[in-house]
N, CA, C and O atoms as a DFTB+ gen file, in Angstrom:
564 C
 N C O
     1  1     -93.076      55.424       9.917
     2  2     -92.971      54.895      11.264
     3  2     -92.991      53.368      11.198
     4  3     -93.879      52.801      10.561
     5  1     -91.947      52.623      11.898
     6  2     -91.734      51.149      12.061
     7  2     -92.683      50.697      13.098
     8  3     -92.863      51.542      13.975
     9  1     -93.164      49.886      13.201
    10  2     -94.158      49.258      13.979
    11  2     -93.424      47.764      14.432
    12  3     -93.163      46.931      13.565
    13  1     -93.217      47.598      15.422
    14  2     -92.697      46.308      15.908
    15  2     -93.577      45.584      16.065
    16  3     -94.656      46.002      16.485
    17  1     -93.394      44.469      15.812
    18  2     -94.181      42.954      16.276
    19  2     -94.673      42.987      17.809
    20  3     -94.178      43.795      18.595
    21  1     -95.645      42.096      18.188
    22  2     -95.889      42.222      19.458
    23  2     -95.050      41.220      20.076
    24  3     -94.866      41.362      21.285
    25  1     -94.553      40.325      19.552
    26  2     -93.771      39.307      20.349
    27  2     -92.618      40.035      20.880
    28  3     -92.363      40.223      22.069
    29  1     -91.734      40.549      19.524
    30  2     -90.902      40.961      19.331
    31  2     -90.619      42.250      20.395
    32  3     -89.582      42.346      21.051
    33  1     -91.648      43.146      20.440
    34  2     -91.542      44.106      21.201
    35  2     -91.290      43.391      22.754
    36  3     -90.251      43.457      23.411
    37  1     -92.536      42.706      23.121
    38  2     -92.691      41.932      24.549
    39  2     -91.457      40.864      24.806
    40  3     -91.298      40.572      25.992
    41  1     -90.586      40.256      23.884
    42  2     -89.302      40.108      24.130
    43  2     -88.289      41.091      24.744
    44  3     -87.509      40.964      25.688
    45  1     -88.562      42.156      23.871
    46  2     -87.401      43.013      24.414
    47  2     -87.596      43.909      25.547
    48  3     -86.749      44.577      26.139
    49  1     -88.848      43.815      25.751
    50  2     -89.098      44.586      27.307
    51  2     -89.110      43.584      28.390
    52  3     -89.027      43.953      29.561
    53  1     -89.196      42.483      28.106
    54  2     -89.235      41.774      29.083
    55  2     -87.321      41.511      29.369
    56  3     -86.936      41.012      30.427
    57  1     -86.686      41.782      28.661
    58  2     -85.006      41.395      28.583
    59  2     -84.562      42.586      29.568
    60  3     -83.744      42.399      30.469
    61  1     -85.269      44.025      29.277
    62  2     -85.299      44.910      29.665
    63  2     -85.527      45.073      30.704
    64  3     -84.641      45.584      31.390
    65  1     -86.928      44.693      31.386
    66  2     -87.680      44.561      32.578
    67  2     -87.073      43.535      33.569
    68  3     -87.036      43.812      34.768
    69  1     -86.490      42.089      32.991
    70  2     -85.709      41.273      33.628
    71  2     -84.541      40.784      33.389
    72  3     -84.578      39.583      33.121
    73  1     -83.554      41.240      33.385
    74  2     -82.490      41.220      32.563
    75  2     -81.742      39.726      32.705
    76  3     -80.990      39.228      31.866
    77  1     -82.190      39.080      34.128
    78  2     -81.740      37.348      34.519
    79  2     -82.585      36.357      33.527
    80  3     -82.380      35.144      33.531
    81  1     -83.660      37.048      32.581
    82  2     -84.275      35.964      31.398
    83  2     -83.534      35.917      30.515
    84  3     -83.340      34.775      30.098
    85  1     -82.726      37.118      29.756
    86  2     -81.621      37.044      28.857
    87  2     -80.462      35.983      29.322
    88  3     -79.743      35.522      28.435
    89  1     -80.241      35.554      30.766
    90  2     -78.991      34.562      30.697
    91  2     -79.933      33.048      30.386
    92  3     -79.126      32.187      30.034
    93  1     -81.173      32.566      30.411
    94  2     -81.791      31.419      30.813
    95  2     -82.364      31.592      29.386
    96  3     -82.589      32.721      28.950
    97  1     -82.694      30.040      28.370
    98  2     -83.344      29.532      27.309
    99  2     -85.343      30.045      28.291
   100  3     -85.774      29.638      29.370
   101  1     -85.877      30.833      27.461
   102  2     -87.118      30.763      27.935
   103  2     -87.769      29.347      27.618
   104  3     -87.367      28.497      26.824
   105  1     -88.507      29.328      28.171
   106  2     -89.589      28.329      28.276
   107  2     -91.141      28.683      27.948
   108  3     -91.928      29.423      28.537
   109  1     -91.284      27.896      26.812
   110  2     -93.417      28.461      26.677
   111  2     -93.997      27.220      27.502
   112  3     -93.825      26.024      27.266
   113  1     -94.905      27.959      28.779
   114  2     -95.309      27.045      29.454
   115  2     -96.304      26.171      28.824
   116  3     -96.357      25.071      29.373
   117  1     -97.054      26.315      27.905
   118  2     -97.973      25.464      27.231
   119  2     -97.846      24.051      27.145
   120  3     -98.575      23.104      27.439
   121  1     -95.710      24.298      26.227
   122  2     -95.467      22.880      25.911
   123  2     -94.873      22.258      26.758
   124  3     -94.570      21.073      26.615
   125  1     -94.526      23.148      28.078
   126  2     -93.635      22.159      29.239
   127  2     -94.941      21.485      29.719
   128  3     -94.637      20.425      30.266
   129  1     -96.482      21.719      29.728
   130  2     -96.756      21.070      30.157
   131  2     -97.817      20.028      29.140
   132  3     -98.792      19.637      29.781
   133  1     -97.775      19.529      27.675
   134  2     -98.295      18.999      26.942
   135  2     -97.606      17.508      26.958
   136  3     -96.415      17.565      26.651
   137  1     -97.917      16.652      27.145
   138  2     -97.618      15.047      27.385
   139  2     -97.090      14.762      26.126
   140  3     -97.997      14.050      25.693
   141  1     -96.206      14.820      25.174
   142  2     -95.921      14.245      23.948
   143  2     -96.075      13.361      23.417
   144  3     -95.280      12.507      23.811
   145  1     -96.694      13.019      22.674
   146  2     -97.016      11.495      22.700
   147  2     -96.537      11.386      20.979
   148  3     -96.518      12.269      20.122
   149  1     -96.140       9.783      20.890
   150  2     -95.993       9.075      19.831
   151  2     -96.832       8.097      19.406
   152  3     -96.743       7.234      20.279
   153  1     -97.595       7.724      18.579
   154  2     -98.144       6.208      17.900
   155  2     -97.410       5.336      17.233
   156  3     -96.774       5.790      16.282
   157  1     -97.344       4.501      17.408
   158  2     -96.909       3.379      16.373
   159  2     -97.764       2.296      16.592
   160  3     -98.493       2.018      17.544
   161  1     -97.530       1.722      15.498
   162  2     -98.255       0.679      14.749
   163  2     -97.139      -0.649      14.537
   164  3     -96.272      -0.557      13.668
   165  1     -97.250      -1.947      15.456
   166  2     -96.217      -2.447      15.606
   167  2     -96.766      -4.002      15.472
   168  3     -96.650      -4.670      16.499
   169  1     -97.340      -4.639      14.344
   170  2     -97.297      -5.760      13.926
   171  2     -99.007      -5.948      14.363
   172  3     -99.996      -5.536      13.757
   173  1     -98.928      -6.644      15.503
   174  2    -100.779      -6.637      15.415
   175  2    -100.791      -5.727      17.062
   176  3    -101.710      -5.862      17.871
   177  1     -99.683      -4.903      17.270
   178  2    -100.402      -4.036      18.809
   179  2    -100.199      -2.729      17.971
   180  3    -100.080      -2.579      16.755
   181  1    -100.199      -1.891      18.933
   182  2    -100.558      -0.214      18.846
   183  2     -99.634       0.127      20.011
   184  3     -99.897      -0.345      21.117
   185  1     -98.536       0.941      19.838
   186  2     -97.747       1.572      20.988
   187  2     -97.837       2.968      21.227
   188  3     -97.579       3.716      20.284
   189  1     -98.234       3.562      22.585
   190  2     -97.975       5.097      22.933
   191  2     -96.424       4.542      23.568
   192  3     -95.922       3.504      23.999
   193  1     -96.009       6.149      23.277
   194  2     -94.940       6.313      23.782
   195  2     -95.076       8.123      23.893
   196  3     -95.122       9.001      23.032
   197  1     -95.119       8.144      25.743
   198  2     -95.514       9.484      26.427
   199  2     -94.427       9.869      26.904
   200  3     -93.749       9.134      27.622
   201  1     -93.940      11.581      26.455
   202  2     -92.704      11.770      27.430
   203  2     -93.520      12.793      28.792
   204  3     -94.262      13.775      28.814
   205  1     -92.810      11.807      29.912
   206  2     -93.558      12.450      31.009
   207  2     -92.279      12.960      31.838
   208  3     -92.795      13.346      32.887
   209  1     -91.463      13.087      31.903
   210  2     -90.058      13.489      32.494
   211  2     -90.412      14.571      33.785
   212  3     -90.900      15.686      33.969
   213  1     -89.849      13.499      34.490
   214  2     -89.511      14.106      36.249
   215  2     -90.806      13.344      37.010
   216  3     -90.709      13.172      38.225
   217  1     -91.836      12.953      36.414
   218  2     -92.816      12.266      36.896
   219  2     -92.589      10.705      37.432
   220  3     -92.199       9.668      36.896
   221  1     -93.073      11.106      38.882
   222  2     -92.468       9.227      39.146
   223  2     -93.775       8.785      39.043
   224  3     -94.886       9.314      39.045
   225  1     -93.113       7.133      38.911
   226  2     -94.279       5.940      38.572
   227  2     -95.824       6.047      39.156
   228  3     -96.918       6.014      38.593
   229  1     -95.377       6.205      40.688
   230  2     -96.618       6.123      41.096
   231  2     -97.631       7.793      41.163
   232  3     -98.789       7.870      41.573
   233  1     -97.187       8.407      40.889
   234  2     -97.580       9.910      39.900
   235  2     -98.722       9.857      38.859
   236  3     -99.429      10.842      38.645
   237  1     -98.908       8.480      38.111
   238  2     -99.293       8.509      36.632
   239  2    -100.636       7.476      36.853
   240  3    -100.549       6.292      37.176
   241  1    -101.536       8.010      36.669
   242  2    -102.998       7.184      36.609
   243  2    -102.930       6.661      35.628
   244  3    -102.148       7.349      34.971
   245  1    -103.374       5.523      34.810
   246  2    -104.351       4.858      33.292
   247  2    -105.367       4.573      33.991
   248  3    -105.424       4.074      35.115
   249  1    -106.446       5.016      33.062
   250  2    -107.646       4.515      33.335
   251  2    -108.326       4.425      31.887
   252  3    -107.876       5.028      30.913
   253  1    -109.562       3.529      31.852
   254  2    -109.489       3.102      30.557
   255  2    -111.121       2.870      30.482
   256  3    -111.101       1.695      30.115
   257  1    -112.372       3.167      30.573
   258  2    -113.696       4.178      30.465
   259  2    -114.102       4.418      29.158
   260  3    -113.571       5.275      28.451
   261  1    -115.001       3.717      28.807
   262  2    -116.190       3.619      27.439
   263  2    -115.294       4.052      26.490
   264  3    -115.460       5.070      25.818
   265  1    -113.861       2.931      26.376
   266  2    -113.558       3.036      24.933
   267  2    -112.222       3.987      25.016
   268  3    -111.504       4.121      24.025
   269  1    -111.955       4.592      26.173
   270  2    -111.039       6.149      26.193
   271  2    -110.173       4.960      27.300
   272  3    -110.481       4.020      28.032
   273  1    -108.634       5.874      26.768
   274  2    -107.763       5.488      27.453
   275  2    -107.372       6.524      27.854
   276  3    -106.961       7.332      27.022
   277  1    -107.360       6.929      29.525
   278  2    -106.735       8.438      30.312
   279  2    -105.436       8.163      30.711
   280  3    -105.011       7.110      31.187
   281  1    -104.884       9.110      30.497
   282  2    -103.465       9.439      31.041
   283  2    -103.530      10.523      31.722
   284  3    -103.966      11.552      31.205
   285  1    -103.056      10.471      33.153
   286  2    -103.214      11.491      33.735
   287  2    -101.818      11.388      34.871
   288  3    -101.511      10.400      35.539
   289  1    -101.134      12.701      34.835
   290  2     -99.833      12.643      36.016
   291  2     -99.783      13.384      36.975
   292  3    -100.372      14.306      36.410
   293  1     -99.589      13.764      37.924
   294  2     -99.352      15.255      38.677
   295  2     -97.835      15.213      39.446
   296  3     -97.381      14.369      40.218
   297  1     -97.336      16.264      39.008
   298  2     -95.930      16.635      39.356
   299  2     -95.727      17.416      39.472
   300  3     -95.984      18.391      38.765
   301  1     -94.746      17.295      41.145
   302  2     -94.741      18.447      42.050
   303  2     -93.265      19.180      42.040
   304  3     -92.467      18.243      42.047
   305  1     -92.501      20.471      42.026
   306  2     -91.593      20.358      42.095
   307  2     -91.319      21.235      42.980
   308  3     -90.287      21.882      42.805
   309  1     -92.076      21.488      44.069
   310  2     -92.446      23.026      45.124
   311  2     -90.942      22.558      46.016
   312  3     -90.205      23.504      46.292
   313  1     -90.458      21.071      46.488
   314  2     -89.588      20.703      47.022
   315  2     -88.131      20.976      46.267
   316  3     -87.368      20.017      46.156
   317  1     -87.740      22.263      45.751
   318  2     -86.759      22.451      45.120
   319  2     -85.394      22.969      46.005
   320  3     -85.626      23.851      46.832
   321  1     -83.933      22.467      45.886
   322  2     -83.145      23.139      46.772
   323  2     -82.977      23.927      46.440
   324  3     -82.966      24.180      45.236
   325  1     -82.763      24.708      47.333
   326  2     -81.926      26.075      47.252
   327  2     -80.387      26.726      47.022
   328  3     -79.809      25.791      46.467
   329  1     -79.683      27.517      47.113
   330  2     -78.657      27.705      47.393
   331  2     -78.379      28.112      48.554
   332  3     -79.450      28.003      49.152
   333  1     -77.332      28.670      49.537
   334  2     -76.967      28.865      50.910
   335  2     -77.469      30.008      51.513
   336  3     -77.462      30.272      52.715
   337  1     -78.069      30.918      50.247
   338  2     -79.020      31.886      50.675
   339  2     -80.246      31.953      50.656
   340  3     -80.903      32.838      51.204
   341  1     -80.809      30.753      49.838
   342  2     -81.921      30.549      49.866
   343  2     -82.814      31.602      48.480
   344  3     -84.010      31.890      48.444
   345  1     -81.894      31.919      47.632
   346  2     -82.628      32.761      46.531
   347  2     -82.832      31.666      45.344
   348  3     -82.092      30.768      44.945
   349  1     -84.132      32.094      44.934
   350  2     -84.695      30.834      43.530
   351  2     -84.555      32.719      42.191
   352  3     -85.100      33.807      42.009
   353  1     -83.318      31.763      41.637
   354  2     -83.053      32.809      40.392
   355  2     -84.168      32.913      39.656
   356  3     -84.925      33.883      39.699
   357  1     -84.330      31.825      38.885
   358  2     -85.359      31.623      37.862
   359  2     -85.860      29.904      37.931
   360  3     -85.167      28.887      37.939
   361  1     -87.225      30.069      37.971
   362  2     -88.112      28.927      38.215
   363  2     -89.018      28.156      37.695
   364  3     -90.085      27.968      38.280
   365  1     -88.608      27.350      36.010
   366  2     -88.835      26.795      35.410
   367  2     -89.249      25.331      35.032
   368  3     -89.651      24.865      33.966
   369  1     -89.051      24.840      36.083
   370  2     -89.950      23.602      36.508
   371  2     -91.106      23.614      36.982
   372  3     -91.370      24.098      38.083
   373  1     -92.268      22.874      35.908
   374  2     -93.500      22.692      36.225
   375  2     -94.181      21.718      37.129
   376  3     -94.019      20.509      37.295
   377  1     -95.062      22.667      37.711
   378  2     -95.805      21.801      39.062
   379  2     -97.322      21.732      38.957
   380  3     -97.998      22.748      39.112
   381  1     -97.907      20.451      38.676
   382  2     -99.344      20.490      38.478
   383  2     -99.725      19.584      37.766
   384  3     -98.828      18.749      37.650
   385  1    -100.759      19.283      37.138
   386  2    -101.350      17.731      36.816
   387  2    -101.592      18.235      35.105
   388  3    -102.021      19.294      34.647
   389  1    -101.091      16.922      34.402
   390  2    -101.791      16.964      32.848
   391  2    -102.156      15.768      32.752
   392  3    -101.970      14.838      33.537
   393  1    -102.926      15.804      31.323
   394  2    -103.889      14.198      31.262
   395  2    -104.065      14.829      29.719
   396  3    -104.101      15.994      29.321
   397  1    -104.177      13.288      28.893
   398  2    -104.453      12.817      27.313
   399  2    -105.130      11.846      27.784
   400  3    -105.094      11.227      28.847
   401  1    -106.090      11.761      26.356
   402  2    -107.068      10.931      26.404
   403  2    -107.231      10.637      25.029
   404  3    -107.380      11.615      24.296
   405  1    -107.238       9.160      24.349
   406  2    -106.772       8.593      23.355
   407  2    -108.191       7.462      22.788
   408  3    -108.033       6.466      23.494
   409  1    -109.134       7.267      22.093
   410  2    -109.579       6.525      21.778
   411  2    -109.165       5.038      21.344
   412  3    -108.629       4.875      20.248
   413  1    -109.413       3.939      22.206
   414  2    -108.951       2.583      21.574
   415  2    -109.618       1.510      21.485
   416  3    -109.295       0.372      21.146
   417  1    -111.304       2.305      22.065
   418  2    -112.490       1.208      21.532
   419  2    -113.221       0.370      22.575
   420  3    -112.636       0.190      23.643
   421  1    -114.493      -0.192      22.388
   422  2    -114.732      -0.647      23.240
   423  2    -114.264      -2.168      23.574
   424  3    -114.242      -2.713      24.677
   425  1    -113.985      -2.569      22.615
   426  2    -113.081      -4.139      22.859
   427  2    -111.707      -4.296      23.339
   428  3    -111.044      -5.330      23.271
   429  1    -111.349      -3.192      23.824
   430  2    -110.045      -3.167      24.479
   431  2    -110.240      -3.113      26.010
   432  3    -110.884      -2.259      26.620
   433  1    -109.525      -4.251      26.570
   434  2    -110.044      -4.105      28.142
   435  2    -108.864      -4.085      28.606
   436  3    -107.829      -4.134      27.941
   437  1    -109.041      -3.956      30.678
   438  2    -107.386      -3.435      31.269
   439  2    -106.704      -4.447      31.102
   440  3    -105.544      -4.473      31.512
   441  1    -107.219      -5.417      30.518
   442  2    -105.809      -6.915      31.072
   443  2    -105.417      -6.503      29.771
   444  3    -104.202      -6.591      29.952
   445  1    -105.557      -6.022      28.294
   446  2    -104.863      -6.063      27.205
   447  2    -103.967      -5.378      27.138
   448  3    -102.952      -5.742      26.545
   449  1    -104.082      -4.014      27.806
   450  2    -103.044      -2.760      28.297
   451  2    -101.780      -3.039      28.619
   452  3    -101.759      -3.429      29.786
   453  1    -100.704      -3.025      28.136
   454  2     -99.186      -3.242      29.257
   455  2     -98.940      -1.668      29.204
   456  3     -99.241      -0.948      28.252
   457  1     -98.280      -1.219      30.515
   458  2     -97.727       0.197      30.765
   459  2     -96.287      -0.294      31.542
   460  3     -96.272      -1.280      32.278
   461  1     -95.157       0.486      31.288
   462  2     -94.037       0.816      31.676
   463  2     -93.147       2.008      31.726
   464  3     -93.069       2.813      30.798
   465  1     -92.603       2.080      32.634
   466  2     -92.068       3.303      32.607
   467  2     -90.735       3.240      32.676
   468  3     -90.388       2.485      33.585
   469  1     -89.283       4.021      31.726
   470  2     -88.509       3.869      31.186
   471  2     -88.002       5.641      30.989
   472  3     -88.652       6.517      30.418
   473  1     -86.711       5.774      31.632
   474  2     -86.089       6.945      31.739
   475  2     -86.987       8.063      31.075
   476  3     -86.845       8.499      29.933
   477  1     -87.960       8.456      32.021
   478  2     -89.214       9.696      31.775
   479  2     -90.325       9.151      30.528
   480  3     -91.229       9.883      30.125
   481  1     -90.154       8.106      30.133
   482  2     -90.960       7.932      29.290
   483  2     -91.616       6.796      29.692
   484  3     -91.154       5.712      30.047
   485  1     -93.081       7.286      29.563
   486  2     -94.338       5.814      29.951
   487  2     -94.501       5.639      28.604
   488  3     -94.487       6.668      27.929
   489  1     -94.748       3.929      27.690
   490  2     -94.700       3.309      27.077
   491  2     -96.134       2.230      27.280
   492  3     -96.166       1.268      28.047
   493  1     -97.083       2.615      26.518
   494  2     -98.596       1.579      26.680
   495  2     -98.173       1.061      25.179
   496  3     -97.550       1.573      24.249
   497  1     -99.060      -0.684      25.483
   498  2     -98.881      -1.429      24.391
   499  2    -100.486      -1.925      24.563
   500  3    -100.986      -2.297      25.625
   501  1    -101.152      -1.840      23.295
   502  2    -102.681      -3.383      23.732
   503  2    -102.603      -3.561      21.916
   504  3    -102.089      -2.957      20.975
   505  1    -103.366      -4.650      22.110
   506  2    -103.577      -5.271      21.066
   507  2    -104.527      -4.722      19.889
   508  3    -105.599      -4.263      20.283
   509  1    -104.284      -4.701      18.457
   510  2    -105.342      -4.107      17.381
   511  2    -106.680      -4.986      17.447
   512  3    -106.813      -6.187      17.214
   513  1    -107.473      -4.194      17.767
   514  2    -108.891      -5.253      17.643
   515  2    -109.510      -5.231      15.870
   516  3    -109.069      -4.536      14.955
   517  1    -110.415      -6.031      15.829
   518  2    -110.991      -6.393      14.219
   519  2    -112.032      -5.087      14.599
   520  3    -112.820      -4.895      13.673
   521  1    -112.179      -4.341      15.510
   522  2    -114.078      -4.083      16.032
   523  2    -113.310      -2.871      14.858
   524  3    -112.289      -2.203      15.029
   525  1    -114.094      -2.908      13.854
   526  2    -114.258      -1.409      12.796
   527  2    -115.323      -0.508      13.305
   528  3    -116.350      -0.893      13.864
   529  1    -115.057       0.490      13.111
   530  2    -115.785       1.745      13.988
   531  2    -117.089       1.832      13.042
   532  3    -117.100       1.463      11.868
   533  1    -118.034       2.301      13.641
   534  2    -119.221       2.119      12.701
   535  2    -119.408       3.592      12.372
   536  3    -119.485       4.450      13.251
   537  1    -119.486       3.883      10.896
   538  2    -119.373       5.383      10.458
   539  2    -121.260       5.717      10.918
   540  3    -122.279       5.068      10.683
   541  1    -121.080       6.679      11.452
   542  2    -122.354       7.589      11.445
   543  2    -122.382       8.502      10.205
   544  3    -121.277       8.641       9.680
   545  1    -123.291       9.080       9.688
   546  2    -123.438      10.252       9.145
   547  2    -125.031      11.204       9.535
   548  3    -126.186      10.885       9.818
   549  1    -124.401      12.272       9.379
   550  2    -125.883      13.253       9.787
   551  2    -126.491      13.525       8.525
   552  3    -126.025      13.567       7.387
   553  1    -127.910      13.741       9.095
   554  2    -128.847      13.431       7.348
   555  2    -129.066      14.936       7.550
   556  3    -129.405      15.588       8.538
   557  1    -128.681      15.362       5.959
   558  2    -129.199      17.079       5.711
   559  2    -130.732      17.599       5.726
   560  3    -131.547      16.904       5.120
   561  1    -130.990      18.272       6.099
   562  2    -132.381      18.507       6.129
   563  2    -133.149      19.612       4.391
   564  3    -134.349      19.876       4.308
């Protein structure tokens, strides 16, 4: 006896069960809604580069709290058109708030921060500080 995968199986019943997911690329909601982010390291600053796509400007908080830099967006897409009948085939645009949160120290303050936003992508720049992180270690008992 063959034993199918569970994905594999739950693919094909779901193709089965909805046969309008077989015409549409699925979507795993996890990563539609994970902020992508990039680092670089760019002479003496530090660059994020966040893809936030469909999110407008004023959508996107920074806030910047004992050392943590927040990113936080909320995007709505409940205002979607319709067609002349008013049927939503399949509904793959995400609606709801995500946020990253990035360590950059306590010597980094808001005036060092630049943020811009650039065809779906927000872009933070601040400066590398000298402050070296002070290693802790836990003593074994």
């Amino acid at each position: 006896m063959y034993m199918m995968p569970f994905n594999s199986f739950h693919d094909s019943f779901c193709d089965i069960m909805n046969p309008m997911d077989s015409l549409f690329e699925r979507v795993n909601d996890i990563s539609a809604r994970v902020m992508k982010t990039d680092i670089t390291e760019k002479g003496d600053t530090y660059e994020l580069t966040i893809d936030i796509p469909g999110v407008k400007k004023e959508d996107i908080k920074i806030e910047l709290s004992d050392g943590y830099l927040k990113i936080s967006t909320q995007s709505d897409s409940s205002s979607e058109e319709k067609d002349e009948s008013g049927k939503c085939i399949k509904k793959e645009r995400y609606s709801g708030s995500s946020s990253r949160s990035f360590y950059v120290g306590d010597a980094i303050t808001h005036d060092d921060i630049k943020a811009k936003v650039e065809n779906g992508t927000l872009i933070l720049s601040f400066p590398k500080t000298k402050e070296e992180p002070q290693k802790k270690f836990i003593e074994i008992e």
